[in-house]
PASEBA-1860 file (N, C-alpha, C; in nm, 3 decimals):
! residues 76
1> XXXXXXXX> 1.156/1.838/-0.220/1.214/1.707/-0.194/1.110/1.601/-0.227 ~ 1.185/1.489/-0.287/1.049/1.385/-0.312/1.043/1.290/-0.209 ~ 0.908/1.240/-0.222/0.907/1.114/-0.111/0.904/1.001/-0.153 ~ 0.992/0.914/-0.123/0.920/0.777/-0.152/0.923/0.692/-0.010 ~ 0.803/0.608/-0.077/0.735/0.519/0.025/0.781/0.380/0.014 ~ 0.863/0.367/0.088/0.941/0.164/0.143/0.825/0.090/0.194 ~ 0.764/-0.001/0.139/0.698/-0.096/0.199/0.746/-0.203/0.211 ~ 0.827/-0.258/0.320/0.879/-0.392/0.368/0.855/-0.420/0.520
9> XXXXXXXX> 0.849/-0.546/0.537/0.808/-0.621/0.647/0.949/-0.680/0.695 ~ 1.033/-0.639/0.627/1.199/-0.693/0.698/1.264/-0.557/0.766 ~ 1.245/-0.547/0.858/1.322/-0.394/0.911/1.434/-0.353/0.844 ~ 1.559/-0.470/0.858/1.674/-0.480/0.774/1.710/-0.400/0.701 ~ 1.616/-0.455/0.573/1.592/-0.453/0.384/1.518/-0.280/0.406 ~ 1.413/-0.214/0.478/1.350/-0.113/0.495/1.429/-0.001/0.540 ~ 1.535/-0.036/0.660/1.662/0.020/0.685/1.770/0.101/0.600 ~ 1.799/-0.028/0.446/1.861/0.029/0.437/1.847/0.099/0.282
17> XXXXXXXX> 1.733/0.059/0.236/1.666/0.138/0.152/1.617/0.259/0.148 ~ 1.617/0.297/0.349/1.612/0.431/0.379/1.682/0.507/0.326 ~ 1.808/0.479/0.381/1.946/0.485/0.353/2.003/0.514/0.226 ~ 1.956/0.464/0.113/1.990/0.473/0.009/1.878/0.601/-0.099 ~ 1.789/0.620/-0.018/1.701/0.711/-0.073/1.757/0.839/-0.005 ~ 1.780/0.854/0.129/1.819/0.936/0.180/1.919/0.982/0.094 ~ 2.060/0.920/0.075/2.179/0.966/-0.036/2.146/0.991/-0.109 ~ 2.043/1.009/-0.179/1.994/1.080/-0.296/1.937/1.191/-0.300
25> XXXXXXXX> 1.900/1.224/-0.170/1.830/1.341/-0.132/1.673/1.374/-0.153 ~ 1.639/1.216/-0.116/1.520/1.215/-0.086/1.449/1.162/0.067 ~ 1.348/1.193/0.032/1.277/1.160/0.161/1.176/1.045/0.255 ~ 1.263/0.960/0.283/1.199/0.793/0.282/1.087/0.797/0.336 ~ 1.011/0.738/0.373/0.853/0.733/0.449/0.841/0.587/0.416 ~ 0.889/0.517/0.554/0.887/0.346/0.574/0.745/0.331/0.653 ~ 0.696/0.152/0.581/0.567/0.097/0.615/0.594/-0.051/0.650 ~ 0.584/-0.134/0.750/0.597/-0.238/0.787/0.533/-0.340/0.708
33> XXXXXXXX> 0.396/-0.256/0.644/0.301/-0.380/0.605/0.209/-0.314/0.481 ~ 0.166/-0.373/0.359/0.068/-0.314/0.292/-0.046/-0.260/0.377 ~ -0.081/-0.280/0.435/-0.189/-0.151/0.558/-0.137/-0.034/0.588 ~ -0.022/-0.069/0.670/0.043/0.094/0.677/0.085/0.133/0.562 ~ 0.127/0.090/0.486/0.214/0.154/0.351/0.075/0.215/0.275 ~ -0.021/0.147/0.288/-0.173/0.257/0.211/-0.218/0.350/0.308 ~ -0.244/0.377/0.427/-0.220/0.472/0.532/-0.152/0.606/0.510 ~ -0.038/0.552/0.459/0.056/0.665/0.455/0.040/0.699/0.363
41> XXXXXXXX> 0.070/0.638/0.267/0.030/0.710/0.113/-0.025/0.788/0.089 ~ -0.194/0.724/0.205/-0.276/0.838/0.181/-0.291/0.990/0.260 ~ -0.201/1.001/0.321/-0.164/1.068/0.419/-0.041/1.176/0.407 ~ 0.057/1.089/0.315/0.158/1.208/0.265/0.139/1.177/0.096 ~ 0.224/1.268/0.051/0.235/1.302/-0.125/0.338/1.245/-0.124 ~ 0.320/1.068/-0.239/0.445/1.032/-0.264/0.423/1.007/-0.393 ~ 0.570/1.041/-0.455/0.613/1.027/-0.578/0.621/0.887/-0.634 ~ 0.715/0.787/-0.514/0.738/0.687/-0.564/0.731/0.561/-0.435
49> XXXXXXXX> 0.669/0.452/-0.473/0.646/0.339/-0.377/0.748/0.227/-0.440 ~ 0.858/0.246/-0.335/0.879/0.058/-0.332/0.837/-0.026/-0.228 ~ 0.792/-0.162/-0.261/0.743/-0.226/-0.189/0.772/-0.344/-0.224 ~ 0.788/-0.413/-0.124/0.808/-0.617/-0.138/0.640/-0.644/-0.163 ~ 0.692/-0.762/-0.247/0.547/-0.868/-0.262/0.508/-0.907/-0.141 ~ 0.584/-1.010/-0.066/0.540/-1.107/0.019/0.519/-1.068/0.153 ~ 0.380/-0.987/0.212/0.393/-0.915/0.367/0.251/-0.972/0.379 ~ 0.270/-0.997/0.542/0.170/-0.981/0.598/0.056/-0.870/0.613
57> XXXXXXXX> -0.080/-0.891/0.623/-0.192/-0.792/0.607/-0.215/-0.759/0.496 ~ -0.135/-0.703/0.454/-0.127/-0.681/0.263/-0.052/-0.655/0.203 ~ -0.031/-0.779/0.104/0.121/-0.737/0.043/0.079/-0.677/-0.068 ~ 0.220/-0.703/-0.108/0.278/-0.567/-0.242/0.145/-0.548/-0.337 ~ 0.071/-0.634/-0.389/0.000/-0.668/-0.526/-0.122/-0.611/-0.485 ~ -0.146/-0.639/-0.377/-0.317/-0.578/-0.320/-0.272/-0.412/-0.270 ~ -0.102/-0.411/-0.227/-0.150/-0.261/-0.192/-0.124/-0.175/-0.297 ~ -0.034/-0.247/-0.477/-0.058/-0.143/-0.535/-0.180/-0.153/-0.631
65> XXXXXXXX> -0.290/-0.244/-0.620/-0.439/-0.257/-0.670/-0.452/-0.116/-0.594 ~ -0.508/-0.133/-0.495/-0.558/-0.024/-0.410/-0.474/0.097/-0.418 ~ -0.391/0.153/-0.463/-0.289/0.269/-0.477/-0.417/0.298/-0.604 ~ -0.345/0.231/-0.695/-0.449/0.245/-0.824/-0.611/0.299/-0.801 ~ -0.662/0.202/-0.757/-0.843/0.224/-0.710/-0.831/0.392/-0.640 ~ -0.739/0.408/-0.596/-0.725/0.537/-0.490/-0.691/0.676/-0.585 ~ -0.587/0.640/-0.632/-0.497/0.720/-0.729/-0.512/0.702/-0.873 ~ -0.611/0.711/-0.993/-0.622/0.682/-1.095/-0.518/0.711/-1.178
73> XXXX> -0.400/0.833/-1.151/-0.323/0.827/-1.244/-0.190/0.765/-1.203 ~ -0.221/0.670/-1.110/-0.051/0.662/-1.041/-0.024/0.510/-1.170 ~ 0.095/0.484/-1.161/0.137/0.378/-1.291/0.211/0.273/-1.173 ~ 0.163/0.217/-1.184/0.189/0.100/-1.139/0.226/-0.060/-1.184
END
């Protein structure tokens, strides 16, 4: 099963993107904030990150710099 990683700061929007990964038969792994969403990352094996730009602590752009710095082959 693959994972992907939701990074949003709107519960809502994170909700239901669960939701929609789930129907696919995958396996969501939600992050409130670019901090947790690099946490986890580094913590489980994910295939694929969506994430919003605009979050508090660290948004989208700094946490996929740092995915990168972390992960040299991830494409971002």
């Amino acid at each position: 099963m693959k994972n992907i990683l939701i990074v949003d700061d709107d519960h809502a929007v994170a909700e239901m993107l669960s939701e929609v990964v789930k129907a696919m038969g995958k396996h969501p792994i939600t992050a409130a904030n670019g901090r947790e969403g690099l946490e986890k990352f580094q913590k489980h094996s994910v295939d694929l990150v969506i994430t919003d730009l605009k979050m508090p602590e660290m948004d989208g752009n700094v946490l996929l710099k740092e995915i990168k710095r972390i992960d040299k082959d991830a494409v971002v």
